[in-house]
N, C-alpha and C positions, 0 to 999 in steps of 0.2 A: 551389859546390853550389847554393845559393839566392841568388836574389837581393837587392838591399841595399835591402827593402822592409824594413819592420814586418809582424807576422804577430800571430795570437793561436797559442800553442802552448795545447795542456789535455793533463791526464794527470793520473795519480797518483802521489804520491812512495812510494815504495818504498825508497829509501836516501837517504843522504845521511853526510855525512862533511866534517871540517873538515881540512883537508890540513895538514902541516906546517906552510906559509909563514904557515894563519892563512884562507886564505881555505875557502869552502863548496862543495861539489859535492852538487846533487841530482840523482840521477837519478827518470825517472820509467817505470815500467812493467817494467821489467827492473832488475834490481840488475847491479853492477859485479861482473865485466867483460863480463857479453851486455848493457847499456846500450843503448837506444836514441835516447834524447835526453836528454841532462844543462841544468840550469838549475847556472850558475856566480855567485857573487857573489862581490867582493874582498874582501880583509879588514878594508879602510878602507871601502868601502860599508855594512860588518854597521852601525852605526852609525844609519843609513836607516831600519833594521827596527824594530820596536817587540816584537820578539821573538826569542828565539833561531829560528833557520829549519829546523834537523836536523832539533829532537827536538819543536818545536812541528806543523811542516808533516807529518811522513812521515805514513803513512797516509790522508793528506785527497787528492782531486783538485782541481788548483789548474791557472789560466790563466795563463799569462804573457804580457807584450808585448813585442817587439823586434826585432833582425834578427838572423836564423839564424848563427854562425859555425863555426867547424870546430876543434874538440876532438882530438887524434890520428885522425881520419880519420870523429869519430864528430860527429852536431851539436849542437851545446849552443848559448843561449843567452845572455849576461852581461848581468847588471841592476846595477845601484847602488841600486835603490829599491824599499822594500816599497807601494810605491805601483803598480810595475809589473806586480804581481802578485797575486792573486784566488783565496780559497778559493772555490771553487763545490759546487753542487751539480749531478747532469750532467742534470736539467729545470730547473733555475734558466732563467728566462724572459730573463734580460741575452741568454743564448746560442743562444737556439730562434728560429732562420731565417737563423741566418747562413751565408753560403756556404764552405766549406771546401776546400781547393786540395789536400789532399792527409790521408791519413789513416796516420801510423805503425803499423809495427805492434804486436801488443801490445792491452790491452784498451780505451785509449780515446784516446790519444793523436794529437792532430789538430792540422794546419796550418793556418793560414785566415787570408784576405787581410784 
């Protein structure tokens, strides 16, 4: 589906959930099941975070870095590190001129090389 570049995703969390096994699913922009791009962490990565990720992140729009992979058909991200990822604000000046490769749908959710 994409290729095996790094990207910045942005969005907003909307869900999220800690699956049986332990590990994290957020989605961003859509909740589960019309999801359109899920951020994944393991459950040996939560350790990484300096916070719980659910019930700290939902609501905020938040960047991530890494390479797109494929979730049941759908695209999600996998991080191990709260390093990899970014509360923002969407005029936060880190973000203002970057070029963007594609834009999900939904209200802010963007791919960029």
């Amino acid at each position: 589906m994409w290729s095996n570049r790094n990207v910045i995703v942005a969005g907003k969390v909307v869900s999220g959930r800690l699956s049986l096994a332990g590990n994290v699913l957020l989605n961003l922009d859509k909740q589960y099941p019309n999801e359109i791009f899920s951020v994944f962490i393991k459950k040996e990565d939560l350790v990484n975070f300096g916070y719980e990720p659910v019930s700290f992140l939902k609501g905020k729009s938040i960047a991530v870095t890494g390479k797109v992979g494929d979730l049941g058909g759908k695209p999600v991200m996998y991080i191990g590190n709260g390093k990899d990822m970014d509360v923002i604000r969407w005029r936060s000046s880190i973000y203002e001129g970057r070029e963007f490769i594609a834009c999900l749908p939904g209200t802010n959710a963007q791919l960029e090389i």
